[in-house]
Z-matrix of the N, CA and C atoms (Angstrom, degrees):
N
C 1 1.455
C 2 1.521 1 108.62
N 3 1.174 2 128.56 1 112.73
C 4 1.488 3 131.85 2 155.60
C 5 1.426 4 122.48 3 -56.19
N 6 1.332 5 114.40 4 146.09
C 7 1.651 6 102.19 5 166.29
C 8 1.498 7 120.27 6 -53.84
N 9 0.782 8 88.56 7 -65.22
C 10 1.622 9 104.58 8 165.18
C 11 1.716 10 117.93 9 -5.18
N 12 1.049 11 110.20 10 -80.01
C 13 1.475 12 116.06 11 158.77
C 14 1.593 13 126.85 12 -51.62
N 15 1.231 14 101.55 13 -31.44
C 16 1.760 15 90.50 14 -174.83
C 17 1.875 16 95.91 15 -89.15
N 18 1.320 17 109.40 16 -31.82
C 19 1.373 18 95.30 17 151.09
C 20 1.620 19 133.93 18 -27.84
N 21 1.202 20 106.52 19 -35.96
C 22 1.399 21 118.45 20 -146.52
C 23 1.991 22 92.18 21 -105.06
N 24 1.397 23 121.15 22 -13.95
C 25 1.219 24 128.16 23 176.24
C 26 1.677 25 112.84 24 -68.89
N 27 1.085 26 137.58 25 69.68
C 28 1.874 27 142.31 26 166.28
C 29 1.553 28 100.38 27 -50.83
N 30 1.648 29 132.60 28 128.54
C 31 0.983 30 124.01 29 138.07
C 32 1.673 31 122.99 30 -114.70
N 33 1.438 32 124.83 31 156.97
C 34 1.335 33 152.30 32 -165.18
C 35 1.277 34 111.68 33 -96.00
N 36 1.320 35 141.07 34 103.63
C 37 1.311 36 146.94 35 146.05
C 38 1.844 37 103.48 36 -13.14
N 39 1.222 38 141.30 37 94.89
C 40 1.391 39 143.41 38 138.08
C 41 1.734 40 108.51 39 -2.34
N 42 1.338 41 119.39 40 104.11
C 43 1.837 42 108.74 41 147.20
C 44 1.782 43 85.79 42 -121.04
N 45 1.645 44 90.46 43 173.92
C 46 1.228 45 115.67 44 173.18
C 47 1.928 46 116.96 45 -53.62
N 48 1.344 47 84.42 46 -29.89
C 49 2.064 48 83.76 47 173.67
C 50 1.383 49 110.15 48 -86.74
N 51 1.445 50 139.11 49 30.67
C 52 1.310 51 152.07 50 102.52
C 53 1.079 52 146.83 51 -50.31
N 54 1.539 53 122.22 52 -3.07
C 55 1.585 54 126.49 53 177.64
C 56 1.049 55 94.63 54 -66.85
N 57 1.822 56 149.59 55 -72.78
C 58 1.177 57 130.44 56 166.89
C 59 1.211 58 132.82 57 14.58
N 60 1.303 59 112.58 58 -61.08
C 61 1.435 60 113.22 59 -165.85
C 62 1.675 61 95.58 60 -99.83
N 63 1.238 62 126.56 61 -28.38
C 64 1.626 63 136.03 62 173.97
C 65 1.663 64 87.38 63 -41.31
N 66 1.830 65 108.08 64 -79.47
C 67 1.289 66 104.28 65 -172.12
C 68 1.468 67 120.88 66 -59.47
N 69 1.131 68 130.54 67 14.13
C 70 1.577 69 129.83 68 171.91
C 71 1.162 70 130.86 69 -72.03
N 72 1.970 71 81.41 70 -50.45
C 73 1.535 72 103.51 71 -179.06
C 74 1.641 73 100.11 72 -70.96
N 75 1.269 74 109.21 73 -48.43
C 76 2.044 75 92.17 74 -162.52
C 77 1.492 76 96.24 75 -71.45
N 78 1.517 77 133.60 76 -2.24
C 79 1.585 78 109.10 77 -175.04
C 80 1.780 79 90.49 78 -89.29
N 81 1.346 80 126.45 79 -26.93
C 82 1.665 81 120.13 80 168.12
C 83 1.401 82 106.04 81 -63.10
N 84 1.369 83 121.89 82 -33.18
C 85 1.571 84 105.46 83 -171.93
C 86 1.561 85 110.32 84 -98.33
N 87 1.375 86 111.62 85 15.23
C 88 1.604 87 108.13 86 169.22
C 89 1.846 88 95.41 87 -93.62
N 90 1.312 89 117.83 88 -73.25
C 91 1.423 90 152.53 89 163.02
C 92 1.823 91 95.62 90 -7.00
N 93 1.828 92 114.07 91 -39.70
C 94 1.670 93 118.56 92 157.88
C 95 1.262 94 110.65 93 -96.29
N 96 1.089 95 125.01 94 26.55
C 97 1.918 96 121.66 95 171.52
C 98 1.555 97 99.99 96 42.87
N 99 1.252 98 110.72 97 28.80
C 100 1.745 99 107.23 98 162.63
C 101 1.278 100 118.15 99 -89.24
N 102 1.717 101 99.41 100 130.84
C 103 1.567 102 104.68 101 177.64
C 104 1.424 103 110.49 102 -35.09
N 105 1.421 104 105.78 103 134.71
C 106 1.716 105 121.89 104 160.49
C 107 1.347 106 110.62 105 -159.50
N 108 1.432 107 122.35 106 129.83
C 109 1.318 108 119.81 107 173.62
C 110 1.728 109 105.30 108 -100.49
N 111 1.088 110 103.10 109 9.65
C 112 1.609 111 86.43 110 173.10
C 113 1.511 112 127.80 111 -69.89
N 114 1.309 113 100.98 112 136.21
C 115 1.539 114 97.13 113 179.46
C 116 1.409 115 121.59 114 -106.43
N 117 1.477 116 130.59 115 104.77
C 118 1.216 117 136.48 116 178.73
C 119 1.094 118 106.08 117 -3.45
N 120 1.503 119 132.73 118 -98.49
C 121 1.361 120 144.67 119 -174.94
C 122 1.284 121 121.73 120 -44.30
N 123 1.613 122 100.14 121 -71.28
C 124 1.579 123 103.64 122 175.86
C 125 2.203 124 120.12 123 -49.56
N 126 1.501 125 112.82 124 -29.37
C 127 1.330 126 113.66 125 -159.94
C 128 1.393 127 91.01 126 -92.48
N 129 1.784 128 129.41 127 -13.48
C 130 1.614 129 102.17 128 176.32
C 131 1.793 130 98.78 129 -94.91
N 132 1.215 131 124.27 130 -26.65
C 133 1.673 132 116.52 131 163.12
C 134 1.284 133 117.37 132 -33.72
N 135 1.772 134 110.68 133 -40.18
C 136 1.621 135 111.54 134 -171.23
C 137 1.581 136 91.20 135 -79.21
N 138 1.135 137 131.38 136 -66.35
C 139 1.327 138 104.56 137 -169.30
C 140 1.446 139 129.84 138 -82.92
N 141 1.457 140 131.00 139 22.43
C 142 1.326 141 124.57 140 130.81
C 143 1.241 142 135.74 141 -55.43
N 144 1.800 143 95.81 142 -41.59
C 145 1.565 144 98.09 143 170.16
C 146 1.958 145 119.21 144 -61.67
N 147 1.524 146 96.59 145 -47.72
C 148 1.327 147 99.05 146 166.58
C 149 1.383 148 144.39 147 -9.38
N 150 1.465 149 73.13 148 -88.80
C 151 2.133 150 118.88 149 165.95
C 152 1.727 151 107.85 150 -43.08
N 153 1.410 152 123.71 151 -50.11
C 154 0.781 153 107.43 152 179.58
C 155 1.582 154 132.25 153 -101.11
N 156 1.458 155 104.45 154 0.65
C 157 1.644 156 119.70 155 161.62
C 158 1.420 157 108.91 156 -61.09
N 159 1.805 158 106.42 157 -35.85
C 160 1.806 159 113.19 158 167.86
C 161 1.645 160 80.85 159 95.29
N 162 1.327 161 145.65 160 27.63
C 163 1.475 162 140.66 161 155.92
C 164 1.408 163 111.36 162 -115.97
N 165 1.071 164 134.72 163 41.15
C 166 1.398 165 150.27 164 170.83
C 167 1.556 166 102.10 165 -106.06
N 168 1.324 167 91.54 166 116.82
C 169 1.850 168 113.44 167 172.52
C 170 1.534 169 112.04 168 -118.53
N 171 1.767 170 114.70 169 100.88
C 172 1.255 171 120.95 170 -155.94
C 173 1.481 172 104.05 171 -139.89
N 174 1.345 173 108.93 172 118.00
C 175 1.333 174 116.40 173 177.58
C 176 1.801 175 114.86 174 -140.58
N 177 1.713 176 91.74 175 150.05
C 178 1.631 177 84.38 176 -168.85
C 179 1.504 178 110.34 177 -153.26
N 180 1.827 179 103.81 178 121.85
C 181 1.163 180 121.43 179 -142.32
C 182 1.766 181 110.46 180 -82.38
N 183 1.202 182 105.20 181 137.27
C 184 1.483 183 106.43 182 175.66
C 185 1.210 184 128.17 183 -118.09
N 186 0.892 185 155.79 184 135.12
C 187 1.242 186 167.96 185 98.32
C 188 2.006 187 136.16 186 -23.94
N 189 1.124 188 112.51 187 64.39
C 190 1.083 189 118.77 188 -153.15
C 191 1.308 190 117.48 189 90.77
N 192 1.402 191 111.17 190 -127.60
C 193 1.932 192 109.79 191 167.47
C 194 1.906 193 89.27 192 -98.65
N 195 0.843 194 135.02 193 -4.46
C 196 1.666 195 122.84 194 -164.17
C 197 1.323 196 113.55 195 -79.48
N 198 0.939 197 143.34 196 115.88
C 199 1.552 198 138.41 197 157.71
C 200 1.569 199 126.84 198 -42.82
N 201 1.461 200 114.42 199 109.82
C 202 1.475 201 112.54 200 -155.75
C 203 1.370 202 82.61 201 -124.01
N 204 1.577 203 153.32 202 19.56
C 205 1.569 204 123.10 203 -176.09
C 206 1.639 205 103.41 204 152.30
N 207 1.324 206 108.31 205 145.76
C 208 1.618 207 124.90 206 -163.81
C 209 1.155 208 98.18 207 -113.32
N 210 1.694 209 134.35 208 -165.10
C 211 1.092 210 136.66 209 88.19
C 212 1.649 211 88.37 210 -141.47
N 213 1.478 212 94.71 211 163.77
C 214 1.386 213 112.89 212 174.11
C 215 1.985 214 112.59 213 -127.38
N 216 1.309 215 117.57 214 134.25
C 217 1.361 216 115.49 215 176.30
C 218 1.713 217 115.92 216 -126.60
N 219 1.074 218 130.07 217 164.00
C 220 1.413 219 143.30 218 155.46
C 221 1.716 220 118.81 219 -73.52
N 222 0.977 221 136.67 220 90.59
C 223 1.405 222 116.02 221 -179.05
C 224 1.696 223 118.32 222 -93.93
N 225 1.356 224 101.62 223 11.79
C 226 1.613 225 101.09 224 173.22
C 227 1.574 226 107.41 225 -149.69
N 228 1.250 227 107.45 226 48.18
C 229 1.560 228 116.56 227 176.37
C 230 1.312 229 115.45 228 -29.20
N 231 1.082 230 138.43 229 121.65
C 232 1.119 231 141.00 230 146.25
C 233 1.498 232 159.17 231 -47.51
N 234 1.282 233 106.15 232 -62.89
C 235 1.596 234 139.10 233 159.29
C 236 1.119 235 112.96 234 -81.04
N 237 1.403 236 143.38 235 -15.96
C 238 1.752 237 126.57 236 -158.82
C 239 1.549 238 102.30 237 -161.44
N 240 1.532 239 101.78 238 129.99
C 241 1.549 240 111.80 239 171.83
C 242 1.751 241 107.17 240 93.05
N 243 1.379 242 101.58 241 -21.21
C 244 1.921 243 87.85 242 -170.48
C 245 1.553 244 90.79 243 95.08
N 246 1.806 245 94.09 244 156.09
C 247 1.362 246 118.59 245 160.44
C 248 1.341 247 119.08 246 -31.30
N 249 1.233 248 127.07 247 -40.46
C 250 1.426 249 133.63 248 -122.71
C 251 1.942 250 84.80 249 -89.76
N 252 0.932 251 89.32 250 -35.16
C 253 2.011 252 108.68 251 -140.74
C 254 1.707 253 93.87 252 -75.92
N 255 1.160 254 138.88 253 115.31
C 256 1.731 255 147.70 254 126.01
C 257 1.851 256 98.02 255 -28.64
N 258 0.997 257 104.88 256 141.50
C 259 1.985 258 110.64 257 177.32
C 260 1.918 259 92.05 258 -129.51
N 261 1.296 260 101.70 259 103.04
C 262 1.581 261 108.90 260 144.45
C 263 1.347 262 130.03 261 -59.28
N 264 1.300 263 105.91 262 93.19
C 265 1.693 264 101.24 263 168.97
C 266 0.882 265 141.42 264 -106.41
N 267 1.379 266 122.60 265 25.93
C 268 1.571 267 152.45 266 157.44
C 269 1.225 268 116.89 267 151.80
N 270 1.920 269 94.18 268 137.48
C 271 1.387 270 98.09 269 155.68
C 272 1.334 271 100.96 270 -146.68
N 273 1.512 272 94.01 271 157.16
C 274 1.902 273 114.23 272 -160.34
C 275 1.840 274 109.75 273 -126.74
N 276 1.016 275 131.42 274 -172.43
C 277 0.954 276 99.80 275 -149.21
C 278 2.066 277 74.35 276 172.72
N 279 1.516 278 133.27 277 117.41
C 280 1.192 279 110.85 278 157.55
C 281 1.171 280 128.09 279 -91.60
N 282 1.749 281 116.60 280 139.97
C 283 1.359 282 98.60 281 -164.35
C 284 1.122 283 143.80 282 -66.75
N 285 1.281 284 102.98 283 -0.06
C 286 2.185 285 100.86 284 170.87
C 287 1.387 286 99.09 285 -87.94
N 288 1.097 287 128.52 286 -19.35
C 289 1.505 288 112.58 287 157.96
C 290 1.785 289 147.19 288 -95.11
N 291 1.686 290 90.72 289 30.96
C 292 1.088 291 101.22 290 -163.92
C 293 1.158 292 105.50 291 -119.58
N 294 1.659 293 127.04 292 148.80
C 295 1.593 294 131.70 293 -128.82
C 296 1.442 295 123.50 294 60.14
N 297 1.355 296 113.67 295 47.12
C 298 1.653 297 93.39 296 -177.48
C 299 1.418 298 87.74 297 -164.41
N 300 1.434 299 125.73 298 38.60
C 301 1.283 300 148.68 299 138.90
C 302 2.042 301 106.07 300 92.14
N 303 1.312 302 100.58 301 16.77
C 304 1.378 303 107.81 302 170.46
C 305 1.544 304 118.78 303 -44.86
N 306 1.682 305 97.07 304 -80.91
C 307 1.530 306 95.96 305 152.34
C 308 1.125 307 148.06 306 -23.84
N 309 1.460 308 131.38 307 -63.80
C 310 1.234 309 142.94 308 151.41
C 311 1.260 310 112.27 309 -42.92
N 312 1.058 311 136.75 310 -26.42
C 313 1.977 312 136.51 311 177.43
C 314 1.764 313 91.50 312 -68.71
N 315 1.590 314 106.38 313 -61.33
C 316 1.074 315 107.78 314 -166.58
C 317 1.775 316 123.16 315 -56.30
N 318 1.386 317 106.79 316 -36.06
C 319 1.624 318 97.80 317 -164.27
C 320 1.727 319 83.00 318 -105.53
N 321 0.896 320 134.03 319 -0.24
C 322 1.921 321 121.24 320 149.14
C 323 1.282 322 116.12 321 -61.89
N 324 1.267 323 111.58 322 -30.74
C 325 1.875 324 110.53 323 175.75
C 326 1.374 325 94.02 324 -83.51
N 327 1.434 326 139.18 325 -38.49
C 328 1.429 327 121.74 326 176.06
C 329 1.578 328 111.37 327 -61.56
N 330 1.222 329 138.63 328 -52.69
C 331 1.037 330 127.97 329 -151.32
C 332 1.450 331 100.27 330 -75.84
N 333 1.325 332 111.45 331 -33.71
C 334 1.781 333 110.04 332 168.39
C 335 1.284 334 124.91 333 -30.11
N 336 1.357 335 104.27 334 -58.51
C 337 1.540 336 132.46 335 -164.98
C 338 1.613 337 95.54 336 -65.80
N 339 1.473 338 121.54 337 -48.05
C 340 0.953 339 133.81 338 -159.41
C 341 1.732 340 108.20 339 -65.75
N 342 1.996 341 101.65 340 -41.01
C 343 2.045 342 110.81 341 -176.25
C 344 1.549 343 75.20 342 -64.91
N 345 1.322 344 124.33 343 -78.75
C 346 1.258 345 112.05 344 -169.14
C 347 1.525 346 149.55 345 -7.85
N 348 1.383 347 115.83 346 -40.79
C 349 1.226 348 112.67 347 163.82
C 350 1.297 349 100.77 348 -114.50
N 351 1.397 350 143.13 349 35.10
C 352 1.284 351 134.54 350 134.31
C 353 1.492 352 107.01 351 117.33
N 354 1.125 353 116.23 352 -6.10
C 355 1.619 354 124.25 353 -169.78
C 356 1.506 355 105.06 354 -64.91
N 357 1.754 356 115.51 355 152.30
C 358 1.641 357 89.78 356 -177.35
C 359 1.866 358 88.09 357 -126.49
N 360 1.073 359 109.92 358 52.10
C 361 1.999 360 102.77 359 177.56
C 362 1.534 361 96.53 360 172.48
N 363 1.754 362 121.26 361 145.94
C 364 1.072 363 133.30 362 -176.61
C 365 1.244 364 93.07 363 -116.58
N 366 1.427 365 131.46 364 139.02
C 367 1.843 366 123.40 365 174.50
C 368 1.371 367 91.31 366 -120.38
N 369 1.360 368 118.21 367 160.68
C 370 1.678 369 149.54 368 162.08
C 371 1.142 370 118.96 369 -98.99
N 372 1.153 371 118.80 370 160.68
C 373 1.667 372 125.25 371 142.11
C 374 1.280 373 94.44 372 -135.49
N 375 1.353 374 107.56 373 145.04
C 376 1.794 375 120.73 374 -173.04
C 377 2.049 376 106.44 375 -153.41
N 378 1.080 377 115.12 376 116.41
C 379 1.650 378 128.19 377 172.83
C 380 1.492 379 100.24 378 -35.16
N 381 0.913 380 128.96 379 142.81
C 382 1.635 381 139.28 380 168.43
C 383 1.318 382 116.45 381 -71.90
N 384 1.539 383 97.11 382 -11.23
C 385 1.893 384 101.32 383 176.06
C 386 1.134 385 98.85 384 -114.79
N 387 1.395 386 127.69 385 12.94
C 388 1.460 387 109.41 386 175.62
C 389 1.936 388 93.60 387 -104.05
N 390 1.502 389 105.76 388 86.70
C 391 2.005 390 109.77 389 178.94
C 392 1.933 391 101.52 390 -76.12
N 393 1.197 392 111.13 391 -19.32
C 394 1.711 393 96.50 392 -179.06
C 395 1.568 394 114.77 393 -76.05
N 396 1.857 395 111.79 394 -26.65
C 397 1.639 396 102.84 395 170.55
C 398 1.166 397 90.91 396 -95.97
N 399 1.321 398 160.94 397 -25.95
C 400 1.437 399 143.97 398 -144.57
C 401 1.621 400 87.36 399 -78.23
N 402 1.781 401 108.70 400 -62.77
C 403 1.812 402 99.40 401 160.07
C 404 1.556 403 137.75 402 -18.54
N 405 1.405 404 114.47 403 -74.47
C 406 0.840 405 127.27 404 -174.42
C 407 1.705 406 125.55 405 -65.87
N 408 1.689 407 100.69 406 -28.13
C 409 1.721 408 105.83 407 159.00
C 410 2.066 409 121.97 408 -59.45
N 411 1.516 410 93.50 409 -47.79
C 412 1.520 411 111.78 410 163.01
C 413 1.730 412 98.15 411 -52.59
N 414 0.910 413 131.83 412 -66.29
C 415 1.655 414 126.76 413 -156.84
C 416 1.904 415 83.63 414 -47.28
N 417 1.319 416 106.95 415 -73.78
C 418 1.522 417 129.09 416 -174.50
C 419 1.839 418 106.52 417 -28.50
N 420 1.106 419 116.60 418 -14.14
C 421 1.648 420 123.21 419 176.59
C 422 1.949 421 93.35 420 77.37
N 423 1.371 422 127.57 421 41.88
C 424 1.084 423 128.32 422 132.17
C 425 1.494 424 122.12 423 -68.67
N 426 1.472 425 98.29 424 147.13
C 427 1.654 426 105.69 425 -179.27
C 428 1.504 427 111.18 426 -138.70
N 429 1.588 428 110.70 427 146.12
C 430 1.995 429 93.36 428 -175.41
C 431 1.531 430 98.13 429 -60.14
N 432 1.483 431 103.98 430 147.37
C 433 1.530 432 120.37 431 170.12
C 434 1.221 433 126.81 432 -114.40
N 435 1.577 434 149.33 433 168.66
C 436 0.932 435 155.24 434 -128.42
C 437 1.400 436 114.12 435 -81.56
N 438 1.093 437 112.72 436 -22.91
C 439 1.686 438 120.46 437 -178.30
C 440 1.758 439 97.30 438 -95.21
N 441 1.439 440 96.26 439 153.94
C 442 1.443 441 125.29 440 -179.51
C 443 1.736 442 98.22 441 -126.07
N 444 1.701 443 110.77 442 134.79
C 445 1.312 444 98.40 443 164.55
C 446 1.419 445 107.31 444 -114.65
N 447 1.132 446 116.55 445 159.97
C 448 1.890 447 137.41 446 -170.00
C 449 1.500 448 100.75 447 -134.98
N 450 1.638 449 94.09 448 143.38
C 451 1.010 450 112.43 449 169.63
C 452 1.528 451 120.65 450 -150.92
N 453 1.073 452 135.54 451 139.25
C 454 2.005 453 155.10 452 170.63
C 455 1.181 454 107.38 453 -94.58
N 456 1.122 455 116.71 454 131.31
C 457 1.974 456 144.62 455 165.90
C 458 1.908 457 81.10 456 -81.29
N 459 1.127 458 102.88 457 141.15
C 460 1.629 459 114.95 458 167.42
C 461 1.480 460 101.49 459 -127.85
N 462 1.091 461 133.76 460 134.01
C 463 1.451 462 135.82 461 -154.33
C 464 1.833 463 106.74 462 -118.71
């Protein structure tokens, strides 16, 4: 990655007259069979609820005028981790533009936001088959943390 280019990375404060382009990017990153667990329906419910709790941390990466990359965070989690903890709940990244410090623009403005209001740890949850973010959280100085999640098939 040159400076040069990550120079060239602009990101956008998230409002709700952005799902548009939210859903753009995951219909390009289905359309590349790139991991995404976002779910159309269910992932703009989460951030209405978000958005309007006013703990929605949403940014969205550009590249020229094109939309190249999201992430979305919790900054006043509720249920999980304690006060303390920022909750990453995605970040995406399309793949011809990925390695070339998109990502890293993006969750550096999260963790900002995050010293900022005082929090001292960002937590994940990430699929065990998803090895390109499980990577890239590790690059980020993520480490597995104390919780385990479980799950039952009910038949």
């Amino acid at each position: 990655m040159t400076k040069g280019f990550f120079e060239k990375i602009e990101t956008k404060e998230f409002t709700m007259e952005d799902i548009d382009c939210v859903l753009k990017i995951q219909e390009e990153l289905k359309k590349s069979n790139s991991y995404s667990f976002l779910c159309d329906k269910m992932f703009i419910e989460v951030l209405n609820e978000l958005q309007s709790s006013g703990s929605l941390f949403g940014r969205i990466a550009y590249i020229g005028d094109k939309p190249v990359g999201l992430i979305f965070g919790d900054t006043r989690p509720k249920w999980y981790s304690g006060p303390e903890c920022g909750w990453l709940i995605a970040i995406v990244v399309l793949p011809e533009y990925r390695r070339q410090g998109v990502g890293r623009r993006l969750i550096a403005e999260f963790f900002d936001k995050v010293r900022e209001l005082g929090l001292r740890k960002v937590c994940a949850m990430v699929e065990f088959a998803d090895e390109e973010t499980l990577a890239f959280l590790r690059k980020m100085g993520f480490k597995r943390g104390k919780l385990v999640y479980f799950e039952k098939q009910i038949y």
